[in-house]
C-alpha positions as CSV (number, residue, x, y, z in Angstrom):
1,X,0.0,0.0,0.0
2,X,1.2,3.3,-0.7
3,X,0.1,6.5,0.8
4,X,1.8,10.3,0.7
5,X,1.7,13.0,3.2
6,X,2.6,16.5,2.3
7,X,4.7,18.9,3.6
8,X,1.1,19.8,6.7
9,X,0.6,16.4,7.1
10,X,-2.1,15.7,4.8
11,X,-3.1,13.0,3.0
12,X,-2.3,13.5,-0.8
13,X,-5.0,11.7,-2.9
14,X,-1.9,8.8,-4.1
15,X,-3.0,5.4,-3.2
16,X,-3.7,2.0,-3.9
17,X,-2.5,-1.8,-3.3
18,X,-0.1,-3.0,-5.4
19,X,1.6,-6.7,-5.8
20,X,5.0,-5.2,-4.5
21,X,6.4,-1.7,-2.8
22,X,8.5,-0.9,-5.8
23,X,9.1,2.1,-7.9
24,X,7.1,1.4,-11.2
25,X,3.7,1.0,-8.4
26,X,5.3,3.8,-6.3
27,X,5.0,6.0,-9.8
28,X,0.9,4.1,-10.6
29,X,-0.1,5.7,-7.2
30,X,2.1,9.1,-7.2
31,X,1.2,10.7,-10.6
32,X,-2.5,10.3,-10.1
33,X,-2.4,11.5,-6.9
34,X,-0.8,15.2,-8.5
35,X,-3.0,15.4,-10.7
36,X,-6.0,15.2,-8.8
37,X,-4.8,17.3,-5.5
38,X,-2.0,19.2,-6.8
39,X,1.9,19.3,-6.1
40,X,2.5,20.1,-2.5
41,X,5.9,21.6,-1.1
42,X,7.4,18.9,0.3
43,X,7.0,14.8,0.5
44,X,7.4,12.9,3.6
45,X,8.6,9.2,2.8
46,X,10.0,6.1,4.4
47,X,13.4,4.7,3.3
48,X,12.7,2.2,1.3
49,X,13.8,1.2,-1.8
50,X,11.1,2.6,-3.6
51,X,11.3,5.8,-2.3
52,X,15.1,6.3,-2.1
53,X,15.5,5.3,-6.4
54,X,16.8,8.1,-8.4
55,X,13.6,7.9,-10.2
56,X,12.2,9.5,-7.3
57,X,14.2,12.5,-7.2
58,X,14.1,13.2,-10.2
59,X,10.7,13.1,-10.7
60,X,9.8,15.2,-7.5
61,X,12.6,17.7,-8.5
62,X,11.1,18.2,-11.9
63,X,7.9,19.4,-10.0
64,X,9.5,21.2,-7.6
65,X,8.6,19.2,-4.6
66,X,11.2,18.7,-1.8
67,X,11.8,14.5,-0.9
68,X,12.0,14.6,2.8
69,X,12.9,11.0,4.0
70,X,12.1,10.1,7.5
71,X,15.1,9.0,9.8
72,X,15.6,5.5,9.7
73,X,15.3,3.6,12.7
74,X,13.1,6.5,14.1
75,X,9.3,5.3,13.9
76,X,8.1,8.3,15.6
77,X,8.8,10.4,12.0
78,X,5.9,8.2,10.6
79,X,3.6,8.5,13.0
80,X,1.0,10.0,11.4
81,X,0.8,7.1,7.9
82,X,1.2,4.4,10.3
83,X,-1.9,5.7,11.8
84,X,-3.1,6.0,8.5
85,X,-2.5,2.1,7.7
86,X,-4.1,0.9,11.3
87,X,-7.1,2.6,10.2
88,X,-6.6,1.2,7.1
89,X,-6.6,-2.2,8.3
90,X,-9.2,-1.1,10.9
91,X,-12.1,0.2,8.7
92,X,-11.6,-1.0,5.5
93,X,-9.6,-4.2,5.2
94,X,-11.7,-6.0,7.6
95,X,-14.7,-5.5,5.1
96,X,-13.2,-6.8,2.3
97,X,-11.3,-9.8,3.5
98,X,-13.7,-12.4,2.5
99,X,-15.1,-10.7,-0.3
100,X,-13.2,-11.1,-3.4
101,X,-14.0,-14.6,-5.4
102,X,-11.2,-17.5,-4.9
103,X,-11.5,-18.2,-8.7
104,X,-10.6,-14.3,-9.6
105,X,-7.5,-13.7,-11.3
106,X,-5.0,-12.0,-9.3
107,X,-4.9,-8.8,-11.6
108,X,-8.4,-8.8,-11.4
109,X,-8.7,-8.9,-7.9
110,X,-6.1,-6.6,-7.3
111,X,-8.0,-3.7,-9.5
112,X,-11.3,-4.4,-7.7
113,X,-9.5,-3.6,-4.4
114,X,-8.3,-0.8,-6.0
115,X,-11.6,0.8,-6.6
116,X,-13.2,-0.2,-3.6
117,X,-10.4,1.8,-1.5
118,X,-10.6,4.3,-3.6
119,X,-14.4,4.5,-3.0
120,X,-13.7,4.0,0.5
121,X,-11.1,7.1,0.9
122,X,-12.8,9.5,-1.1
123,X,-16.6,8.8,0.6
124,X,-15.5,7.6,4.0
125,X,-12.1,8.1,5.0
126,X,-12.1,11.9,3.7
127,X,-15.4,12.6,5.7
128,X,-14.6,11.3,8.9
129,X,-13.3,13.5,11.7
130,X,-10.0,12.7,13.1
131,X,-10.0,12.6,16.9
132,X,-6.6,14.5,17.4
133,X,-7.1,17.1,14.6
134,X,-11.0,17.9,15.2
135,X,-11.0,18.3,11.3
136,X,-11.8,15.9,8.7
137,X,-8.9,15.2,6.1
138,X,-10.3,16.6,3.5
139,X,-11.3,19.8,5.5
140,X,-7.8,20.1,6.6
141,X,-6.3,19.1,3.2
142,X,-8.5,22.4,2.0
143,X,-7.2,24.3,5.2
144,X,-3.9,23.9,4.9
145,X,-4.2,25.4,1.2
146,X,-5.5,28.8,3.0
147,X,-2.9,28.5,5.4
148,X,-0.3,28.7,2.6
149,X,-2.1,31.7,1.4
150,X,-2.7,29.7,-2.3
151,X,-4.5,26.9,-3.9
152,X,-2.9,23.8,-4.8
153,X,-0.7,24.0,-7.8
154,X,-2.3,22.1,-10.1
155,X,1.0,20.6,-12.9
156,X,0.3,20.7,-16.5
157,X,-0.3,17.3,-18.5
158,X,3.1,17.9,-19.7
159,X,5.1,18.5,-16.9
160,X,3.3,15.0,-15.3
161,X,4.4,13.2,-18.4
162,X,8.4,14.8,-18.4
163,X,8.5,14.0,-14.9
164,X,7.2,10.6,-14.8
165,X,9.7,9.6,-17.5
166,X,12.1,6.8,-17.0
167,X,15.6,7.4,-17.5
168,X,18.0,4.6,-16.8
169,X,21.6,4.1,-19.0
170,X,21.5,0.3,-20.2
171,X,23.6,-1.2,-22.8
172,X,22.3,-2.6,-25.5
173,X,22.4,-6.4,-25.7
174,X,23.4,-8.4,-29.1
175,X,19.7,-8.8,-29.9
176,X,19.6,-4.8,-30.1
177,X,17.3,-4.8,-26.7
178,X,17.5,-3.1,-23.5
179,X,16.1,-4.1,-19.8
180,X,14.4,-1.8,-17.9
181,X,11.9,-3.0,-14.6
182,X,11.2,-6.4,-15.9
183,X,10.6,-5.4,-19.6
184,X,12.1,-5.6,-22.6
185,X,12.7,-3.1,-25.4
186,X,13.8,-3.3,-28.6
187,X,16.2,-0.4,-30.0
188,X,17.6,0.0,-33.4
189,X,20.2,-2.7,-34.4
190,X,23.0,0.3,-34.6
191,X,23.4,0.7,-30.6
192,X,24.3,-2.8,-29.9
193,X,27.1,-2.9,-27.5
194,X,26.3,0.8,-26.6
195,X,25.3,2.7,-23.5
196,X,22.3,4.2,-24.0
């Protein structure tokens, strides 16, 4: 599961479940998220590999947004998303544990959960009051925008895309492919044996 905060502690709209916590589902839950709440100041993140690729950085420093990782070994720093996942696994996981068909393909499944939560964040989750804050997320999400004195800053189709590129060096195989995250990709037959 992934799940941002921004730089007030808010929920940014990026989640969902994913088969693994790597960067290719890191980026299927992050660039959705931007587009529909805007790009905040600052990202608080865990260290793992996901969210310590170069992929990462780059992406977040094409928008402008400042990667803050939390201190490893320190779980106080990520206080607030680990409430987040106990509620989570509280509310919403509990309802849907026994739901999903035995005989459904894994894929399937996994985009069915995918809308539920979805469902359940934006109509539930969003609307409930928090006990500490008095506010509900999506009230202090909106908040914290007149706090800053501005609106989110919603990115342009085109800066999404150029920041959600890949770019990785590879050299080109015999076959005139390269790898990158599990697939393969043919190139023209001229770059064999180069770096590209």
């Amino acid at each position: 599961l992934f799940a941002f905060l921004d730089d007030h502690s808010r929920l940014v709209t990026g989640y969902r479940f994913g088969f693994s916590e790597d960067t290719v589902r890191l980026a299927a839950a992050f660039e959705p998220a931007l587009a529909a709440r805007g790009v905040p100041d600052s990202v608080y993140v865990d260290n793992g590999s996901a969210y310590v690729d170069t992929w990462l950085l780059r992406a977040c420093g094409k928008l402008g947004i400042r990667l803050i990782h939390s201190t490893p070994h320190r779980p106080q720093g990520r206080g607030k998303i680990e409430r987040f996942f106990r509620t989570v696994r509280e509310q919403f996981l509990v309802e849907v544990a026994d739901t999903t068909a035995a005989d459904q393909a894994p894929a399937a499944a996994l985009l069915e959960l995918n809308t539920w939560f979805t469902a359940w964040v934006e109509s539930v989750y969003h609307h409930q009051v928090h006990s500490e804050t008095g506010q509900t997320p999506l009230n202090r999400w909106n908040d914290g925008w007149q706090t800053a004195g501005h609106g989110p800053v919603m990115p342009s189709v085109d800066a999404l895309t150029e920041a959600f590129l890949w770019s990785q060096l590879r050299t080109v195989t015999k076959t005139a492919t390269v790898s990158l995250h599990g697939n393969t990709y043919e190139v023209d037959a001229a770059l064999v044996g180069r770096r590209v």
